[in-house]
C-alpha positions as protocol buffer text, in pm:
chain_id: "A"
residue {
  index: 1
  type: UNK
  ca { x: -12773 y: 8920 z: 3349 }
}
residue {
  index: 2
  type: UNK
  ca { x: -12426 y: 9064 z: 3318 }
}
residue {
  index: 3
  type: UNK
  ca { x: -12138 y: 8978 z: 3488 }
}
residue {
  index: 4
  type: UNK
  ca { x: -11854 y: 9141 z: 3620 }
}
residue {
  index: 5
  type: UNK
  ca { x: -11478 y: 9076 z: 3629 }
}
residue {
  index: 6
  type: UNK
  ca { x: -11315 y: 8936 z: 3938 }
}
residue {
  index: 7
  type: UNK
  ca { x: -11260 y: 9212 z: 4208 }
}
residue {
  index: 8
  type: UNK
  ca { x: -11464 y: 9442 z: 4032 }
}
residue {
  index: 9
  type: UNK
  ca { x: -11684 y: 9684 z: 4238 }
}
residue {
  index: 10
  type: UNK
  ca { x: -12049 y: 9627 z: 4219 }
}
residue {
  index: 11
  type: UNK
  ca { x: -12252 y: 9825 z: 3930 }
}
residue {
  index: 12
  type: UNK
  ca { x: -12407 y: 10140 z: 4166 }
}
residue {
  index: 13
  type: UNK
  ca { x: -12520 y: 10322 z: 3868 }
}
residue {
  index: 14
  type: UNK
  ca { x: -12749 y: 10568 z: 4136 }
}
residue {
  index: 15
  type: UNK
  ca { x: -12538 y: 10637 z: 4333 }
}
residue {
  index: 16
  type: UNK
  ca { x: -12272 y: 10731 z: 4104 }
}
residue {
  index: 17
  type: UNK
  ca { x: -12561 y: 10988 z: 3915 }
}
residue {
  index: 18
  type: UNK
  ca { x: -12588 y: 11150 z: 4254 }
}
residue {
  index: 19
  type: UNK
  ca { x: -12182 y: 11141 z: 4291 }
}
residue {
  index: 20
  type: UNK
  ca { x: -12099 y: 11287 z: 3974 }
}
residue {
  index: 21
  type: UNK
  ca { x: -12393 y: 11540 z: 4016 }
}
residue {
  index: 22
  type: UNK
  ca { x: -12225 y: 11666 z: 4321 }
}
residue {
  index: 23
  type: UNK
  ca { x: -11925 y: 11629 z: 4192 }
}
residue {
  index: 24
  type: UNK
  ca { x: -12031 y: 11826 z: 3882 }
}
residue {
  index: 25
  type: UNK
  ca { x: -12168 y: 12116 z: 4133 }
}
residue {
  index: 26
  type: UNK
  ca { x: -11816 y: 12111 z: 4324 }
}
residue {
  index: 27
  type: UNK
  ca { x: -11647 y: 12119 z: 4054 }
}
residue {
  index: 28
  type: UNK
  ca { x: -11807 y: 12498 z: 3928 }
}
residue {
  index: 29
  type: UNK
  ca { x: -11878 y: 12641 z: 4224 }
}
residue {
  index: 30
  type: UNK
  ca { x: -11543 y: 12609 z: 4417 }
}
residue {
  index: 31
  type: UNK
  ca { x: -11314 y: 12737 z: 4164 }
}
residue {
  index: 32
  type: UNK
  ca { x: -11611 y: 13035 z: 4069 }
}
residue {
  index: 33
  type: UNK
  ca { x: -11587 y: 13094 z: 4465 }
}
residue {
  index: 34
  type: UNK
  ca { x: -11253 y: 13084 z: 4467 }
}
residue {
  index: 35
  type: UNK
  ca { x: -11220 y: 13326 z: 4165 }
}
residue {
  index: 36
  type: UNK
  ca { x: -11317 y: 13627 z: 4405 }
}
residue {
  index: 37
  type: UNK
  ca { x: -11020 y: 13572 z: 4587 }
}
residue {
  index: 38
  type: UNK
  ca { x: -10720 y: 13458 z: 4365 }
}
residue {
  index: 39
  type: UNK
  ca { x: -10728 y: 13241 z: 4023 }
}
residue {
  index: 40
  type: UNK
  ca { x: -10446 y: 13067 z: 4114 }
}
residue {
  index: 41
  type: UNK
  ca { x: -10654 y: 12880 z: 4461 }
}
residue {
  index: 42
  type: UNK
  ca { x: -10952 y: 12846 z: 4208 }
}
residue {
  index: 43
  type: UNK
  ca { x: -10707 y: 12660 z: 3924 }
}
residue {
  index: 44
  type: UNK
  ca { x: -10559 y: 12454 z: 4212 }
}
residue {
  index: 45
  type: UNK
  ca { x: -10928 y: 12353 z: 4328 }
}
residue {
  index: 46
  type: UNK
  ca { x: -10981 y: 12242 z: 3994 }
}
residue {
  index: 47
  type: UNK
  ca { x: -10626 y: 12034 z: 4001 }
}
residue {
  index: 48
  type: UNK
  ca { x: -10737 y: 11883 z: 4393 }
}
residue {
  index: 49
  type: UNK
  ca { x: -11101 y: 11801 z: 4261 }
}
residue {
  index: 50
  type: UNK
  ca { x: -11045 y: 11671 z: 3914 }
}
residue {
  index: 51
  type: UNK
  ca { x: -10693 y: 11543 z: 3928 }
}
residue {
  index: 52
  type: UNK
  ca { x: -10681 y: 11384 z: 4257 }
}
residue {
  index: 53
  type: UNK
  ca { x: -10952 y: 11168 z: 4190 }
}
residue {
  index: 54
  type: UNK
  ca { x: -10819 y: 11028 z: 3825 }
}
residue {
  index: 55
  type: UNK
  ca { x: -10494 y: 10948 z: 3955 }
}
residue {
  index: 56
  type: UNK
  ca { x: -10519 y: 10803 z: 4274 }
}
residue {
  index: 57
  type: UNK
  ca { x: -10811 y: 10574 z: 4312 }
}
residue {
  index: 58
  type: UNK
  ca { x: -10893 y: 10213 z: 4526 }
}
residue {
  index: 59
  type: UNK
  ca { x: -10844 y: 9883 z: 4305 }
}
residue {
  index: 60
  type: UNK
  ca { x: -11138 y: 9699 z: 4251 }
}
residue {
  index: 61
  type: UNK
  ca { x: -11339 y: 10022 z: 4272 }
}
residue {
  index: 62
  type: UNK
  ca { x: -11247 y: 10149 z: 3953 }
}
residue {
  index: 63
  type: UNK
  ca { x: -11179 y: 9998 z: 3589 }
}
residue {
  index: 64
  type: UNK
  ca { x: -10811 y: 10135 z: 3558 }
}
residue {
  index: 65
  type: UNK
  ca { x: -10606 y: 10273 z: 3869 }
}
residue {
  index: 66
  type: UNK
  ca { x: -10316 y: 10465 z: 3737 }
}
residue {
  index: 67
  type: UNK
  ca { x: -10203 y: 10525 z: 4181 }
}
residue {
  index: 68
  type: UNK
  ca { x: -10348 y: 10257 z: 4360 }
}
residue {
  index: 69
  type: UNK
  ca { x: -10481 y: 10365 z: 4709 }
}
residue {
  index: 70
  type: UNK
  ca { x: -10623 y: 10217 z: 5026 }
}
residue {
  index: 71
  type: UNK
  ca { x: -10997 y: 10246 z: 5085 }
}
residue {
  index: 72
  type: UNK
  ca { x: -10993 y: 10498 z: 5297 }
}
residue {
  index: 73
  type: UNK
  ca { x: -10838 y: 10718 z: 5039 }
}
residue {
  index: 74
  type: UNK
  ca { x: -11098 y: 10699 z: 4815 }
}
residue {
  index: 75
  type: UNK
  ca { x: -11379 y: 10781 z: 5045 }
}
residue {
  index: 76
  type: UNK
  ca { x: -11203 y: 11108 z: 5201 }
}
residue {
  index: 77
  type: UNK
  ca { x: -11187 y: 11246 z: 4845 }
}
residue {
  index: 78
  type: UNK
  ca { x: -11571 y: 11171 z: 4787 }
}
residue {
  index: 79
  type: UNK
  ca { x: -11594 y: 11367 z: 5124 }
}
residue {
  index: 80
  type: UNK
  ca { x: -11384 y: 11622 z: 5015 }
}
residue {
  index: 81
  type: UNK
  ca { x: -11594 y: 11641 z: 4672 }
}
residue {
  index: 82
  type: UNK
  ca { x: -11922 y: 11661 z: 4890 }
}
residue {
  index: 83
  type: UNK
  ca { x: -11800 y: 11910 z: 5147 }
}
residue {
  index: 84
  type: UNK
  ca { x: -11652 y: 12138 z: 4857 }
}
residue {
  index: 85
  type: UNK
  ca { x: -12012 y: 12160 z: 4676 }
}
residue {
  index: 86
  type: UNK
  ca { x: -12202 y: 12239 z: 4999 }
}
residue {
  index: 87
  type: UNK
  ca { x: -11921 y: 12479 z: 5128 }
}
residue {
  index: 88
  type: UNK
  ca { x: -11876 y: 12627 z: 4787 }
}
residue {
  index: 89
  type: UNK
  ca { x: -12297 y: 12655 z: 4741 }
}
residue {
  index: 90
  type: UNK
  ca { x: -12339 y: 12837 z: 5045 }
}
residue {
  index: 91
  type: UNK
  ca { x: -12081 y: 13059 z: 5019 }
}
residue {
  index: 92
  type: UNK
  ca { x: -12203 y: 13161 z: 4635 }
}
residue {
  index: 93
  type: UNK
  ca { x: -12529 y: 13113 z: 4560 }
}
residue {
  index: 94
  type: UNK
  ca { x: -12888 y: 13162 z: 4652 }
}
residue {
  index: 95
  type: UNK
  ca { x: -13031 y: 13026 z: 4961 }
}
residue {
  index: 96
  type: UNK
  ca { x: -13269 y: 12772 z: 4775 }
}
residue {
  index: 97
  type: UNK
  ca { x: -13027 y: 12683 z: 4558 }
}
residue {
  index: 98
  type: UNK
  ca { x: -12744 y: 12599 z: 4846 }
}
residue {
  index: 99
  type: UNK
  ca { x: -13029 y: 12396 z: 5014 }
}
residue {
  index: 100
  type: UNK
  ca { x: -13102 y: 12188 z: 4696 }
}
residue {
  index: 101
  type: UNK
  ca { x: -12692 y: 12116 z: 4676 }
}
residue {
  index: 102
  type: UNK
  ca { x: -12707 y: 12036 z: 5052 }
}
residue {
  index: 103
  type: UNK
  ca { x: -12981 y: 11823 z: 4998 }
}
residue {
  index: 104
  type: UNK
  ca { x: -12828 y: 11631 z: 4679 }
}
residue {
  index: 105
  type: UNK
  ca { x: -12494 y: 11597 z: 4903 }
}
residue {
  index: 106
  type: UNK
  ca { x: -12720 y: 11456 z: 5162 }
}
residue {
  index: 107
  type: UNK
  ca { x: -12860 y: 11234 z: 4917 }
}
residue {
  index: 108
  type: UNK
  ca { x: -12502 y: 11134 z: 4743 }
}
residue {
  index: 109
  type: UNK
  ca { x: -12377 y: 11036 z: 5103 }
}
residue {
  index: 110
  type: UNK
  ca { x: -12680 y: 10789 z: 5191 }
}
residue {
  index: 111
  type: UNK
  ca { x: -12648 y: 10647 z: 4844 }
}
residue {
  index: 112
  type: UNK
  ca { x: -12311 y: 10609 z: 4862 }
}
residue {
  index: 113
  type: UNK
  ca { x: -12276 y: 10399 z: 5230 }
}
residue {
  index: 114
  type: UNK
  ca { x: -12261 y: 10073 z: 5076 }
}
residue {
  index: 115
  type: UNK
  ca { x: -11976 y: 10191 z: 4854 }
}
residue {
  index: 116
  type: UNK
  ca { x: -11791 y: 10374 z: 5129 }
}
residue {
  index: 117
  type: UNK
  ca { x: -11840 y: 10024 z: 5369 }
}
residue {
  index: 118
  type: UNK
  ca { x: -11675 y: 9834 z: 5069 }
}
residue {
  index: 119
  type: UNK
  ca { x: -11405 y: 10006 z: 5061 }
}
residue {
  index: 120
  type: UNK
  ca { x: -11312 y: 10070 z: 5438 }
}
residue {
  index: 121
  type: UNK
  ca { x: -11358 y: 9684 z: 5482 }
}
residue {
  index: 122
  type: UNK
  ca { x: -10994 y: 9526 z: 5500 }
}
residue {
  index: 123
  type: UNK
  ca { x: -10892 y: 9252 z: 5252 }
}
């Protein structure tokens, strides 16, 4: 049994596979999107869904916090993450393959409830 340091969030190693998968799927097919139109809006996805979400981030959720933010921080950039794969899939690709990323996003937000009711507890 392993144990974790004080205030550290719970080990949720599913439902950060199905996070990072959707993040993974946000991540190239927003800015691809976004190419069509300008590749400055599909650089500055990148920036909003890669850099936002290493620098600011909840204590106690993650291992090192360089911007400490409130809960409720935290969970609208998973939402944001989420809403950009679906958005982005539908918008881009295939109709089966936008309704496999709508289901995984489906998926990612069940798995991650217990997460998101951590952190929008108060302390």
């Amino acid at each position: 049994m392993t144990s974790q340091a004080a205030g550290a969030a719970p080990k949720d190693t599913v439902p950060s596979a199905f996070r990072f998968a959707t993040e993974l799927v946000a991540w190239v097919a927003t800015p691809w999107w976004l190419s069509h139109t300008s590749w400055v809006l599909a650089a500055l996805s990148l920036v909003v869904l890669i850099g936002l979400p290493a620098v600011f981030a909840t204590p106690g959720d993650k291992a090192q916090v360089i911007v400490a933010v409130p809960g409720w921080a935290t969970v609208l950039m998973v939402l944001l993450e989420v809403a950009a794969a679906v958005v982005s899939a539908w918008a881009l690709w295939p109709v089966w393959a936008a309704a496999c990323v709508s289901a995984l996003a489906a998926v990612t937000l069940v798995t991650e409830d217990p997460r998101r009711r951590r952190l929008l507890t108060p302390r």
